[in-house]
N, C-alpha and C positions, 0 to 999 in steps of 0.2 A: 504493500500500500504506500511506498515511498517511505524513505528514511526519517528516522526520527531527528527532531532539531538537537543542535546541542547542549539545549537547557533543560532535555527531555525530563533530566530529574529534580532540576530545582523546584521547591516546594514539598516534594517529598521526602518523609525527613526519615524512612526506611526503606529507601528503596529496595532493599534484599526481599524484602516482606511482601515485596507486587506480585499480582496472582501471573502467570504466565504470558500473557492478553493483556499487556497496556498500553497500549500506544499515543501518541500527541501526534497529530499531523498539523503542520505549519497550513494557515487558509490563505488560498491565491487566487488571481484574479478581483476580480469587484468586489467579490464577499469578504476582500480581505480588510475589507474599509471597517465591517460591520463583526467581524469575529480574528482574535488571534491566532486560535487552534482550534481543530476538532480533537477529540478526545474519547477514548474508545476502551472501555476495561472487561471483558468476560469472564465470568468466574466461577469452580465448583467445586465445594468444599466438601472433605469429607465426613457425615455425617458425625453430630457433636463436635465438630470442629470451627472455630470462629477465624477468620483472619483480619486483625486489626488493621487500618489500613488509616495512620497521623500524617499528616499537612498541615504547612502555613501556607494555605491556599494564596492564589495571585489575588490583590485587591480588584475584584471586581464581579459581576454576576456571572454564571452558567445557566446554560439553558442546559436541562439533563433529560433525555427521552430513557425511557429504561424499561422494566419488562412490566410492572402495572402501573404507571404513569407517566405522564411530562412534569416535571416540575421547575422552575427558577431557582433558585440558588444564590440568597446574596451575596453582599460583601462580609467577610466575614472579619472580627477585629482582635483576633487572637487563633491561637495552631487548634484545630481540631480534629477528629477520628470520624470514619464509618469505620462497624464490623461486617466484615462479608460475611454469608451462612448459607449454605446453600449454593444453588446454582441460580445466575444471574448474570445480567449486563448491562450497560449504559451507551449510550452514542450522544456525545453531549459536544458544546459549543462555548467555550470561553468567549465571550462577547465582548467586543469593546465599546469603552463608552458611549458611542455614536448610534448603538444598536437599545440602547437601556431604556428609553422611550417608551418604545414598543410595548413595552413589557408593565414597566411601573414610571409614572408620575414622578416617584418620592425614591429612590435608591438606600436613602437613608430608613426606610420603613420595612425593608426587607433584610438592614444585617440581621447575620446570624439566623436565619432562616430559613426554611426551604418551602414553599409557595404552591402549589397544583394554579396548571397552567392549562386550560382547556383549549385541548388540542388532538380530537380523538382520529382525526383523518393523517396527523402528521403519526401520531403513534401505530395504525394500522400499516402504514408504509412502513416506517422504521422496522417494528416488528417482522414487517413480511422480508424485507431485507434480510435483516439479523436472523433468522428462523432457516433463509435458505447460506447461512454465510458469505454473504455479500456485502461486507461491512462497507468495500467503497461505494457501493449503492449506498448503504443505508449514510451515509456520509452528504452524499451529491443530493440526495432527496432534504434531508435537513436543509443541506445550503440553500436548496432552492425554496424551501418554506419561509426558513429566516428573511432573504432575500425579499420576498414577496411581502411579508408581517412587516418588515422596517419602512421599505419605499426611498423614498427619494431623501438625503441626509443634507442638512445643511454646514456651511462654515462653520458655524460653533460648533457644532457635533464633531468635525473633522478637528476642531481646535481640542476638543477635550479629550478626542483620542492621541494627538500631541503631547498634552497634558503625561496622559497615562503612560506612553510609551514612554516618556524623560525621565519621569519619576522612577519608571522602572528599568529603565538601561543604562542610564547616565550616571556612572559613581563619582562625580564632580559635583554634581548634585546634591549638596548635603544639605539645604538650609529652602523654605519656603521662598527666600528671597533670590535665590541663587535659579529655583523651578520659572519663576517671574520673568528673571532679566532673560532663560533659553529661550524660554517662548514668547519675549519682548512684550507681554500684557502687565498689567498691576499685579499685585498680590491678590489684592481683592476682586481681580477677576478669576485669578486661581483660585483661591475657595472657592466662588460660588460654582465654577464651572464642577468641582470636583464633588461636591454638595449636588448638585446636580444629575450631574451624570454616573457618579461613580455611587457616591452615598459613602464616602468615607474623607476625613480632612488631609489635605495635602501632605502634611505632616505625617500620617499614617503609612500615607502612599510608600512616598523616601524612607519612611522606616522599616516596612515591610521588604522592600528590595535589599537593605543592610543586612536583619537578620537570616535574608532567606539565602545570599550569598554567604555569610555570616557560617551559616549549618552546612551549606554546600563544602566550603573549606574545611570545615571540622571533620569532615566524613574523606573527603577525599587526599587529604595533608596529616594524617595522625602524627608525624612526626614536627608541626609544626607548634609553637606553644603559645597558649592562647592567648598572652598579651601579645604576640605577632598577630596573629587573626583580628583581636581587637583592633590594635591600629590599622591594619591594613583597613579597616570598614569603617572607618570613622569615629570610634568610638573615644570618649577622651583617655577611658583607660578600663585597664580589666575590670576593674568594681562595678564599672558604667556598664559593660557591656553583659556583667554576668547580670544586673539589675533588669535589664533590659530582655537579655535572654528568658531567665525566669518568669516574670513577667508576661510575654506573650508566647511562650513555649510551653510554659508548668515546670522547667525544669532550670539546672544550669548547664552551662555549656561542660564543665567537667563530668557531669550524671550524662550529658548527652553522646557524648566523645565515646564513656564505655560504653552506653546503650548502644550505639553503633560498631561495638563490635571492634572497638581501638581503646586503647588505654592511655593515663594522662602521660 
């Protein structure tokens, strides 16, 4: 179905622990104005078996088709889990903020949440896809749903998905006012747009991309020591950065380090 991106596993903060079946595919073409990636997980566990499945999700909504419904998917403001159980799937759409409209009014009303999204013709495709494993069908049917639910985007839309991409690519990036002067608007057009479209504060944005490179280093550098990883992400110093970790992780970066299967 085409290679997965290189960031295929930021945000996930076990990757060992992915069921077989996960894929991100990078969205091209027009659709890519209105989604980052498609997103695709199958899974079948062995009876009394649960497989936890932790992220610090990317700031922003999913749209998630799965095996008995569509749901939304906020922004979420801290790391969280599904358990897998059973046999199951998902065919979902990390959306970007140009696409959130469509969906919800208020972005900020759906953190931390997951939504039922009536949508019973898009789940009968997807299904019927998924059912015969034809995930890049069930992929292309999505985009062309999305597609058609969004319509025609404007400037600001396009501006907020700027927004979101800075915040989250640009490690230069470390201050609300630093977000302002890349995209040459106010500050106070940055929040609102972000309030807006995404449902979470700029602030979050840029901090969400620190600690989720933050864990990406810690998993894949063990030999590196974590006031190196701190500074390297901006932090002003270890204490800052384990504060910060714990905080929106539930843990510290040294508990996280062995949980991943490396030592301090």
């Amino acid at each position: 179905m085409g290679e997965l991106p290189e960031i295929s596993e930021r945000g996930v903060l076990y990757p060992r622990r992915l069921p077989p079946r996960f894929q991100r595919i990078p969205a091209t073409g027009p659709v890519s104005e209105l989604v980052v990636w498609w997103w695709i997980v199958d899974w079948d566990e062995p009876s009394g078996s649960t497989s936890r499945q932790d992220l610090l999700p990317f700031p922003g909504c999913n749209l998630v088709v799965e095996q008995d419904m569509v749901g939304l998917s906020g922004p979420t403001t801290r790391a969280s889990h599904r358990d897998l159980v059973g046999s199951g799937w998902a065919v979902a759409a990390l959306l970007r903020p140009a696409a959130v409209p469509a969906f919800t009014s208020d972005p900020t009303s759906v953190r931390d949440s997951y939504v039922p999204v009536a949508a019973p013709e898009l789940h009968s495709q997807v299904a019927e896809a998924v059912a015969a494993e034809h995930f890049d069908d069930a992929v292309a049917r999505l985009s062309a749903w999305v597609t058609a639910r969004v319509g025609a985007i404007t400037e600001e839309a396009r501006l907020a998905n700027a927004l979101a991409e800075t915040a989250g690519s640009n490690s230069s990036v470390v201050t609300v006012g630093d977000l302002a002067a890349a995209l040459n608007v106010s500050q106070r057009t940055v929040h609102r747009l972000a309030e807006q479209y995404i449902g979470l504060t700029p602030h979050a944005l840029i901090r969400r991309r620190r600690l989720q490179e933050a864990a990406e280093h810690i998993r894949s550098e063990p030999e590196v020591s974590l006031s190196s990883i701190a500074a390297a992400h901006g932090f002003s110093d270890q204490a800052h950065f384990t504060r910060e970790f714990q905080r929106f992780l539930g843990q510290t970066p040294r508990a996280y380090r062995g949980a991943s299967g490396h030592h301090n």
